[in-house]
C-alpha positions as CSV (number, residue, x, y, z in Angstrom):
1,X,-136.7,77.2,-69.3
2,X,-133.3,78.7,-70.2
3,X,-131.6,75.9,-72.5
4,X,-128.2,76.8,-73.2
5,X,-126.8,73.6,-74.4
6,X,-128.4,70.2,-76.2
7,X,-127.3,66.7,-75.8
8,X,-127.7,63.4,-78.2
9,X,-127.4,60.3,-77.8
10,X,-126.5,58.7,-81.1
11,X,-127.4,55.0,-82.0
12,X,-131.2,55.3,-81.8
13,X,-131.5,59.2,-81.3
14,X,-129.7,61.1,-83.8
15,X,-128.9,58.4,-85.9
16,X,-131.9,57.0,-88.0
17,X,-132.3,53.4,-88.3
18,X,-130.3,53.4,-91.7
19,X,-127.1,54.7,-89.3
20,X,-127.6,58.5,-91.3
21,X,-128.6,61.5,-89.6
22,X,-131.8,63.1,-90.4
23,X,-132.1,66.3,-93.4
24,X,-134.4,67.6,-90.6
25,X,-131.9,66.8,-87.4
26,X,-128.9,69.1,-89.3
27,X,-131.6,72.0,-90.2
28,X,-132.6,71.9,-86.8
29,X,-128.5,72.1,-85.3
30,X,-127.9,74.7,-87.5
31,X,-131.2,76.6,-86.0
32,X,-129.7,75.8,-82.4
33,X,-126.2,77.3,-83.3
34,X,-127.8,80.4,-84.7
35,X,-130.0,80.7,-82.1
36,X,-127.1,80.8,-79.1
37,X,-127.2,77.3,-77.8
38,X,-124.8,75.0,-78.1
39,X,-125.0,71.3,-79.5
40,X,-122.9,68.1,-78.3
41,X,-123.6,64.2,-78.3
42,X,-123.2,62.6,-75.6
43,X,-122.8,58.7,-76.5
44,X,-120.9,55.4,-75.5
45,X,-119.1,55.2,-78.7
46,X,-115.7,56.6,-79.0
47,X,-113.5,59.6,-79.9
48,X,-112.4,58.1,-83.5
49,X,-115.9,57.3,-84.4
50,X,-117.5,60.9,-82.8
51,X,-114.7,62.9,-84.4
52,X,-115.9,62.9,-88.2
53,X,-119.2,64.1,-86.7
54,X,-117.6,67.3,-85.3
55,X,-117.2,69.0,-88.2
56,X,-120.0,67.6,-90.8
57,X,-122.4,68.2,-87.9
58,X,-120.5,71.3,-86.1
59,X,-120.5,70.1,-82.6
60,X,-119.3,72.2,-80.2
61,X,-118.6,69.4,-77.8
62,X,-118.6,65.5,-77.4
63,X,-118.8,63.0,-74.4
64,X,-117.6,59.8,-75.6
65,X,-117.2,56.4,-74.1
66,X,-119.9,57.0,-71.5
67,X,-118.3,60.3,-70.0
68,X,-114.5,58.2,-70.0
69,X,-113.5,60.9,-72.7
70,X,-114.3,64.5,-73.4
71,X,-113.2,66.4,-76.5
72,X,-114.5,69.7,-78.1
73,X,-112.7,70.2,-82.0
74,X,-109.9,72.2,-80.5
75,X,-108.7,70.0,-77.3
76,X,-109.4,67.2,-74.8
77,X,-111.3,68.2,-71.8
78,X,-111.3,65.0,-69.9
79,X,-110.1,61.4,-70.0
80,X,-110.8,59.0,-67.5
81,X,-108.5,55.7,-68.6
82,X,-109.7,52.4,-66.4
83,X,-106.1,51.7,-64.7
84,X,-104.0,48.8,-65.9
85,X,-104.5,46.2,-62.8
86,X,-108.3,46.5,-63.5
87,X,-107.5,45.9,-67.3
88,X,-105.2,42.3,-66.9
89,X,-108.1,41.6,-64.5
90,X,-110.8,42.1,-67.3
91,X,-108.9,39.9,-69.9
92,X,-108.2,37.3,-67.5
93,X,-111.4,36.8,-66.8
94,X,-112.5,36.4,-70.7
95,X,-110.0,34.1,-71.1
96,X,-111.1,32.1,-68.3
97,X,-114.9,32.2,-69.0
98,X,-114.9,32.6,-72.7
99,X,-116.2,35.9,-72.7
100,X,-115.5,38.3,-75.9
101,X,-114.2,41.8,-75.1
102,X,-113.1,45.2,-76.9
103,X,-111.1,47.7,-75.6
104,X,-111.9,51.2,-76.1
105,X,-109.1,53.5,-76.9
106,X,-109.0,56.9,-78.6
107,X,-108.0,55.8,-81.6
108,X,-110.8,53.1,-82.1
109,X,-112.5,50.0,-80.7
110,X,-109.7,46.9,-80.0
111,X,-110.2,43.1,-79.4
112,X,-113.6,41.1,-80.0
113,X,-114.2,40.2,-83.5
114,X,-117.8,39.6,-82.3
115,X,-118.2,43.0,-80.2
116,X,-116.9,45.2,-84.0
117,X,-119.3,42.9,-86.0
118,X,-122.3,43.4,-83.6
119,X,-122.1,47.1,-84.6
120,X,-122.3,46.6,-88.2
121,X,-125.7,47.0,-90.4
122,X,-125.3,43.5,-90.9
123,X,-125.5,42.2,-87.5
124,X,-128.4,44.9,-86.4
125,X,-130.5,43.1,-89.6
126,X,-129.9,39.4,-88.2
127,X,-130.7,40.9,-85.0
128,X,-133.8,42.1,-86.5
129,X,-134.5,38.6,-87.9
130,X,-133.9,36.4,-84.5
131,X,-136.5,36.5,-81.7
132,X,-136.6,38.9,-78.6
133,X,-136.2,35.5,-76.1
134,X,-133.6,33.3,-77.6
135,X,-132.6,30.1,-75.4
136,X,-128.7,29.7,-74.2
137,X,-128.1,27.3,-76.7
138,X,-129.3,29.5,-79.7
139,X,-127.4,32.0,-78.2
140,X,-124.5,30.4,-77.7
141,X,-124.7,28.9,-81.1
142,X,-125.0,31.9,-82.6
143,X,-121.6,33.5,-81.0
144,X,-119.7,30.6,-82.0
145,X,-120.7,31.2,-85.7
146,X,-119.9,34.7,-85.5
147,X,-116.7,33.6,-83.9
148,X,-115.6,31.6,-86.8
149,X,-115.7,34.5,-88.9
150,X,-114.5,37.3,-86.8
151,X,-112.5,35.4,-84.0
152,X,-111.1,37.0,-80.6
153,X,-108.1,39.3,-81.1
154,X,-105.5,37.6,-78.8
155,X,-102.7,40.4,-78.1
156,X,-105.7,42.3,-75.7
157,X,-102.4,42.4,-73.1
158,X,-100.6,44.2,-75.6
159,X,-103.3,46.5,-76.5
160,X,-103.5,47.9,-72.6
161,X,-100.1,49.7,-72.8
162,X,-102.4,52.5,-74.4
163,X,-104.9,54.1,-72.4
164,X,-108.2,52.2,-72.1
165,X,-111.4,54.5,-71.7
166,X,-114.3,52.1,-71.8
167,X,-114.5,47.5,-72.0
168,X,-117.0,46.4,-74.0
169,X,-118.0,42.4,-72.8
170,X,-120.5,40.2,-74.5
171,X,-123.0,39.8,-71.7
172,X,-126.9,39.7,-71.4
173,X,-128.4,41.8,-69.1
174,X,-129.5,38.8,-66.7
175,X,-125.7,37.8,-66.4
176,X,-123.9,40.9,-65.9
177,X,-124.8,42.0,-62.6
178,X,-123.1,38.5,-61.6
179,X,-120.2,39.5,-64.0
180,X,-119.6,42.7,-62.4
181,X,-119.0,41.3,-58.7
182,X,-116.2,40.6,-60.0
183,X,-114.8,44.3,-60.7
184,X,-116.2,46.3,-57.8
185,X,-114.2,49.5,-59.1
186,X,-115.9,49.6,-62.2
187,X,-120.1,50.1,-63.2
188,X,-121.9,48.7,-66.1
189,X,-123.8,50.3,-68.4
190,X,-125.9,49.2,-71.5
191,X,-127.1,50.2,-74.6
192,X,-128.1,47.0,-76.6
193,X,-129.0,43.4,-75.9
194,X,-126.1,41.9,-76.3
195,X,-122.9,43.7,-74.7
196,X,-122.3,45.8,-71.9
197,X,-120.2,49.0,-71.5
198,X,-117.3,48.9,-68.6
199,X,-116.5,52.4,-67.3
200,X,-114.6,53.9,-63.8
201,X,-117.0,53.9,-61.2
202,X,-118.3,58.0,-60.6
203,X,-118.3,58.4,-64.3
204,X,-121.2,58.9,-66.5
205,X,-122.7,60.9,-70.0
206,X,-124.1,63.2,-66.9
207,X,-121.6,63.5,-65.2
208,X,-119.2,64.6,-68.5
209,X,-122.2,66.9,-69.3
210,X,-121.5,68.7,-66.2
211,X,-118.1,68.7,-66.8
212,X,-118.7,70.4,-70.2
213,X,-120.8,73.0,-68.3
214,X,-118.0,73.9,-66.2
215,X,-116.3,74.7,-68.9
216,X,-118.6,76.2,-71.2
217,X,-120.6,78.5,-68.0
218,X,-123.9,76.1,-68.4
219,X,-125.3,74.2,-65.4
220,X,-127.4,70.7,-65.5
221,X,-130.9,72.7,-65.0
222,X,-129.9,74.6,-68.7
223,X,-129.3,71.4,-70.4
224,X,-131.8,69.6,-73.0
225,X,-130.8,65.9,-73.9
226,X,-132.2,63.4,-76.3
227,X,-131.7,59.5,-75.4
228,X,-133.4,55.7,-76.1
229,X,-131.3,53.0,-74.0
230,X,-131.1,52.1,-70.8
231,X,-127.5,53.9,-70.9
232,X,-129.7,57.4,-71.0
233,X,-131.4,56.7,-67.9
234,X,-129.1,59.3,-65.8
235,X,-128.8,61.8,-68.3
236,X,-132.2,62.3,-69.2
237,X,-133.8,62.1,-65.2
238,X,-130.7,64.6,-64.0
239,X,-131.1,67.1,-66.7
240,X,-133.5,70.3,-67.1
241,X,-135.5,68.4,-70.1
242,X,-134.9,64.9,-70.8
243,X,-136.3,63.9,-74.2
244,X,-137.4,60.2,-74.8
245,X,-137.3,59.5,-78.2
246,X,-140.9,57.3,-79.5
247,X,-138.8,54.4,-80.4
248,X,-137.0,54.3,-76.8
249,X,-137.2,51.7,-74.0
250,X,-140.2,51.5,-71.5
251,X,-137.5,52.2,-68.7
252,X,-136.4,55.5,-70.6
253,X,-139.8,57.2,-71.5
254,X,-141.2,56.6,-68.2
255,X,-138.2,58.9,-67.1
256,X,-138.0,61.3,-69.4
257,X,-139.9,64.5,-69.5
258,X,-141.1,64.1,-72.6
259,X,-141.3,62.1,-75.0
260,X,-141.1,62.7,-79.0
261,X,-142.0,60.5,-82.2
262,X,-139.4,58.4,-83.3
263,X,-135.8,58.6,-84.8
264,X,-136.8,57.8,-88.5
265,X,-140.0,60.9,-88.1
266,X,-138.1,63.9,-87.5
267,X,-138.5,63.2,-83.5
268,X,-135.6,65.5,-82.9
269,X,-137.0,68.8,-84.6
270,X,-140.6,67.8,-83.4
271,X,-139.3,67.9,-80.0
272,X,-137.2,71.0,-80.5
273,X,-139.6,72.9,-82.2
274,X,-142.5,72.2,-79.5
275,X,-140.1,73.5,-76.9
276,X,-139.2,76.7,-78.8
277,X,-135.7,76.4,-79.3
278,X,-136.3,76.0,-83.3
279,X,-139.0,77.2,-85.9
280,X,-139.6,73.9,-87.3
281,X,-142.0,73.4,-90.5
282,X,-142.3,69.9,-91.3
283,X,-141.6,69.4,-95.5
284,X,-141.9,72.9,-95.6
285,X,-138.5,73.4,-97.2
286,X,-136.5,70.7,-99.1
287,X,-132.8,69.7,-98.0
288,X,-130.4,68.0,-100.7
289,X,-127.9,65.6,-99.4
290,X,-124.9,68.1,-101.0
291,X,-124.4,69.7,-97.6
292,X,-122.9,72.9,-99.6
293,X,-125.8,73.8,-101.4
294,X,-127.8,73.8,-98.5
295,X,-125.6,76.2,-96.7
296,X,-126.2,78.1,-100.1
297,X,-129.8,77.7,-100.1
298,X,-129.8,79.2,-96.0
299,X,-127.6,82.0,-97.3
300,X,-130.9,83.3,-99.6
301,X,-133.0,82.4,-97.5
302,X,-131.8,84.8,-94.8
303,X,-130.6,87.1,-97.6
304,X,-134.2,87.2,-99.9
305,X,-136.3,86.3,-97.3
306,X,-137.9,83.0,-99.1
307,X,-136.1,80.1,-101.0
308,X,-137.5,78.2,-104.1
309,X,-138.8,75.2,-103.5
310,X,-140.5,73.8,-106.9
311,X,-138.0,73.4,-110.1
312,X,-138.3,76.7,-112.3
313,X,-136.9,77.9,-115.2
314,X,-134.5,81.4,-115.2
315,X,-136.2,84.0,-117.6
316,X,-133.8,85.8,-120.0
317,X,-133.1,88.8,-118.3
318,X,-132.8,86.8,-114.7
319,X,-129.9,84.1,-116.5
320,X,-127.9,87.3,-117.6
321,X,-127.4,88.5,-114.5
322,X,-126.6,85.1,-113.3
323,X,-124.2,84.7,-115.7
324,X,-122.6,88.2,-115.1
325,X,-121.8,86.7,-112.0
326,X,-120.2,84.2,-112.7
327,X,-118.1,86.1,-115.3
328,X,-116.8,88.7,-112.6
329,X,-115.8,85.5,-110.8
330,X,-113.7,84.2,-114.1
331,X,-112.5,87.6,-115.2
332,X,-110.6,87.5,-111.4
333,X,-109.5,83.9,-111.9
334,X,-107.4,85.1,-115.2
335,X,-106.3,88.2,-113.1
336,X,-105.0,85.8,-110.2
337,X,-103.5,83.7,-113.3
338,X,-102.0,86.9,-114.6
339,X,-100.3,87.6,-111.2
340,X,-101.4,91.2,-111.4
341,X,-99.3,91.8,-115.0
342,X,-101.7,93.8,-116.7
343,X,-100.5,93.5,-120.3
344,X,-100.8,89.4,-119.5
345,X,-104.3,89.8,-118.0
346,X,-105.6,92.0,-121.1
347,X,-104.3,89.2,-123.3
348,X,-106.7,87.0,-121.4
349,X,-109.2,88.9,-121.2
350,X,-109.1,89.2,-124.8
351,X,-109.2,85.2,-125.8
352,X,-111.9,85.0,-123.1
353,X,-114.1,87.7,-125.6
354,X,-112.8,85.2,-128.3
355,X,-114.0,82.0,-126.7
356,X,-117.5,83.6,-125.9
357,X,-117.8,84.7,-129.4
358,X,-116.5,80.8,-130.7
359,X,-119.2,79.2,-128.4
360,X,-121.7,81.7,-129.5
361,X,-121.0,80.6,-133.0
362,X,-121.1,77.0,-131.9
363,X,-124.6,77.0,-130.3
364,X,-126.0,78.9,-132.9
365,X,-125.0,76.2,-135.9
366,X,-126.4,73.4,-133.9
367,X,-129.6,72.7,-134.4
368,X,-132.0,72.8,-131.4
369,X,-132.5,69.7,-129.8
370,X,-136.0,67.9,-130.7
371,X,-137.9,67.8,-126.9
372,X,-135.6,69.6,-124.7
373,X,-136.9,72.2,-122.5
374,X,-135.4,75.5,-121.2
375,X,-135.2,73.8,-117.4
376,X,-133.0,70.9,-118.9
377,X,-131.0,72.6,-120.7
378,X,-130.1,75.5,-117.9
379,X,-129.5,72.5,-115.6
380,X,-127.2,70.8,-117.9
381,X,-125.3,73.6,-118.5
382,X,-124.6,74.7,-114.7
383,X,-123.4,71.1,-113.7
384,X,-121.0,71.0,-116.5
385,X,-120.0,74.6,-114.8
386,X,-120.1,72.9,-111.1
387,X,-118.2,69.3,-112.7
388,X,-115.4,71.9,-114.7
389,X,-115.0,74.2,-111.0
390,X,-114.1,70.7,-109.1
391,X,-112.4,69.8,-112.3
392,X,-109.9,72.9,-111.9
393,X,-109.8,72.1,-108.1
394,X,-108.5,68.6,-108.9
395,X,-105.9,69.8,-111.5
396,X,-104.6,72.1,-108.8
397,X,-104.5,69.8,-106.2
398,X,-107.0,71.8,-103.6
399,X,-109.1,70.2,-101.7
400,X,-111.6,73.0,-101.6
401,X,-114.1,72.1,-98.6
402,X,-112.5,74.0,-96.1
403,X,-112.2,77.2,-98.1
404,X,-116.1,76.7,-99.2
405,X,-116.6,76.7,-95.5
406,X,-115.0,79.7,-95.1
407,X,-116.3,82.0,-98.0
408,X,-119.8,80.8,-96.7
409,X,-119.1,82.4,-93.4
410,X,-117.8,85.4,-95.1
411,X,-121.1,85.5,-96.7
412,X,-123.3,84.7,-93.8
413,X,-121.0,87.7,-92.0
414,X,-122.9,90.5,-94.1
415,X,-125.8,89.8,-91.9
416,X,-125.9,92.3,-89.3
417,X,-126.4,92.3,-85.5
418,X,-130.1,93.1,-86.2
419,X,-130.1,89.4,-87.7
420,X,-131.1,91.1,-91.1
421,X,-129.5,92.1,-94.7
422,X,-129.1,95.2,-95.4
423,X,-128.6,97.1,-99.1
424,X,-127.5,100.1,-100.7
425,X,-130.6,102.2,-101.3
426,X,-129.5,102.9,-104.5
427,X,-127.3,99.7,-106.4
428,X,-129.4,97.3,-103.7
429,X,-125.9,95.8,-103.5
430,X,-125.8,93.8,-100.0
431,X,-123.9,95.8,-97.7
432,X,-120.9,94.7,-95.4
433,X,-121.2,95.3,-91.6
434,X,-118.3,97.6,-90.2
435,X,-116.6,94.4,-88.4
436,X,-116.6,92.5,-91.8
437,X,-113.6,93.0,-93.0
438,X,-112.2,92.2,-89.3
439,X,-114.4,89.5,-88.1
440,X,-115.3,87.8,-91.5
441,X,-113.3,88.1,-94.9
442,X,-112.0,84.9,-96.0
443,X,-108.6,86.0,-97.8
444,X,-106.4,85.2,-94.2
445,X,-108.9,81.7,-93.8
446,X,-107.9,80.8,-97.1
447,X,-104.3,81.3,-97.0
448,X,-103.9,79.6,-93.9
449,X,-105.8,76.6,-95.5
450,X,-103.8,76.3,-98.5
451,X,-100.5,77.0,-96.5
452,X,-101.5,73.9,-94.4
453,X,-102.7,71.7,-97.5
454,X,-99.4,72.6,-99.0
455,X,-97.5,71.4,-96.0
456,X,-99.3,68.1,-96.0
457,X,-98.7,67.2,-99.0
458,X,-95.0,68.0,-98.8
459,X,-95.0,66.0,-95.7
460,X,-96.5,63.0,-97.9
461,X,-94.0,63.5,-100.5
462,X,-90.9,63.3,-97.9
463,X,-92.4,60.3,-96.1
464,X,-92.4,58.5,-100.1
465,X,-88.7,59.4,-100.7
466,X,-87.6,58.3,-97.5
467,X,-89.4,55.1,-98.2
468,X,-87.8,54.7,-101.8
């Protein structure tokens, strides 16, 4: 099967139960993206939760409020807003029957106190605590305390002069068959026991998938999704491989075409891996939670061919070169600092001789501590590097994320089309491909990143003098 793009659902799918996405999940998009296929979630939540995801995650693509909106990181693809007769309907009727409602708009989640505190980690753990069957009065008891604390926005009618994607109504599954009589234009869909989703009638996560595809030169039959509510049912039946995840309802595994372990055991790569999309070795390789090391750690991997995976010490010889590195790297900070002035840049090359010889000196008079080792002290001495880099960063007022993420695609760049490094036969320097420089050197990135960090924050500074 020819998978060109993957799906996931979040709550239950991507997300583990602790609401974080599993070390092995990003390894395994990462894998996808190298490998040519293109990753999106497709989810009932909204844009303004999904869009921090983009980038962290590197989604090409997101269908959001159940298909109602569709956004990749560069533009909107689709918006389906539920029209505003349909809307005063809606909050009529919760007025009149007491039922809570949110409103979903691009910018958030809008209304029911009781709908934004039913998605917390607090209300999944009392959830956790109550029983599957509770009786209308324990139910109803329940809201009301809820309700106390996190009572029912009343300007709804003011909220619906902004485009409204998705409702989201406090309603059992039993009763909202009867509640939805009462909106014929609209479907129901559901992804936990206690609310449904309200979305335009002919929309769908499937049938924004297939609006992606049009886009993006996929079809249906090349799609892989990964779901565990009800609200996956279409998705997973009218795709080429629907994945069930092992902690997914009856309704969905009997649907799906497989079905995986759960989303706290690495379900996602399991699944991946045992359709080929991914080489997945479970524990084989560890992953920190400091997403830039580990794009550092994939850099030697695909550059030496292995990584190191249990703590070791760096021989003499081995820490020299490590440190000449670095020292290249300071010697053209003080040549930047110098602004190309050579006479100003000997000067500082100079003290920099100075202050190797004065630590030198330092190190030598102390006396050696009693019971540290080599690996402790080598450790030690490149965070204080690593806490003195961010150090500069936040003394120059650079935020320097963006331009890590660009000098690590430089560096990822030198790999060529064969998918392999390549070095001089004689310095066993890496080599550059010839569309490097073109294709991959960060100098433009970066400039472009500081110019618009600079124009931010002059825009913050005008906003505080207009305000004074």
């Amino acid at each position: 099967m020819n998978i060109k793009a993957v799906f996931f659902d979040l709550d239950g799918t991507l997300f583990t139960s602790t609401r974080n996405v599993a070390a092995t999940t990003r390894r395994a998009m990462t894998e996808l993206h190298k490998n040519k296929v293109l990753v999106g979630v497709a989810t009932g939540r909204g844009p303004a939760f999904v869009l921090p995801l983009m980038e962290t995650l590197g989604l090409d693509f997101a269908v959001t409020y159940n298909g109602q909106y569709i956004f990749t990181p560069d533009a909107i693809l689709s918006t389906s807003p539920i029209d505003k007769k349909t809307l005063r309907d809606i909050i009529d009727f919760s007025r009149k029957h007491g039922r809570d409602v949110s409103l979903g708009m691009a910018d958030g989640v809008h209304g029911s106190g009781l709908v934004k505190f039913g998605e917390t980690r607090t209300a999944q753990v009392i959830a956790g605590l109550l029983p599957q069957k509770m009786s209308g009065l324990t139910k109803s008891g329940f809201q009301n305390v809820v309700r106390k604390i996190k009572p029912q926005s009343k300007n709804l009618a003011d909220n619906i002069r902004q485009p409204v994607y998705q409702v989201i109504m406090v309603a059992t599954s039993d009763e909202t068959d009867k509640i939805m009589g009462h909106f014929p234009e609209l479907q129901a869909t559901r992804s936990n026991a206690y609310s449904a989703d309200l979305i335009s009638k002919g929309n769908s996560k499937l049938v924004g998938i297939e609006k992606v595809g049009k886009k993006f030169g996929f079809d249906l039959s090349q799609v892989m999704a990964f779901g565990d509510s009800d609200n996956d049912l279409e998705m997973l039946a009218g795709v080429g491989l629907g994945v069930g995840m092992g902690n997914a309802t009856a309704a969905v595994k009997k649907v799906a075409t497989y079905i995986t372990d759960n989303n706290n055991s690495d379900g996602i790569a399991k699944a991946l891996s045992h359709f080929g999309l991914i080489n997945f070795k479970h524990a084989e390789s560890f992953i920190s939670k400091d997403d830039q090391f580990n794009k550092v750690k994939e850099f030697h991997r695909v550059m030496d061919g292995k990584t190191q995976e249990m703590p070791r010490v760096f021989l003499p010889e081995e820490a020299g070169h490590r440190a000449d590195f670095k020292v290249e790297e300071i010697v053209e900070f003080l040549f930047a600092a110098s602004n190309a002035n050579v006479p100003v840049f000997d000067e500082l090359t100079q003290n920099l001789h100075a202050a190797i010889d004065k630590a030198a000196a330092k190190i030598k008079a102390q006396p050696i501590p009693e019971g540290e080792n080599a690996l402790t002290g080598e450790v030690d001495a490149l965070l204080d590097l690593l806490y003195f880099t961010y150090g500069s960063f936040v003394l120059m007022g650079i935020d320097p994320h963006a331009i890590f993420n660009a000098v690590h695609s430089a560096n990822m760049g030198k790999i060529f089309p064969d998918g392999q490094p390549h070095f001089d036969p004689e310095t066993h320097k890496i080599m550059k491909p010839d569309n490097w420089a073109t294709d991959f050197a960060p100098e433009a990135k970066i400039e472009a990143e500081l110019e618009r960090q600079i124009r931010v924050a002059m825009s913050k500074l005008s906003k505080t003098k207009d305000e004074k």
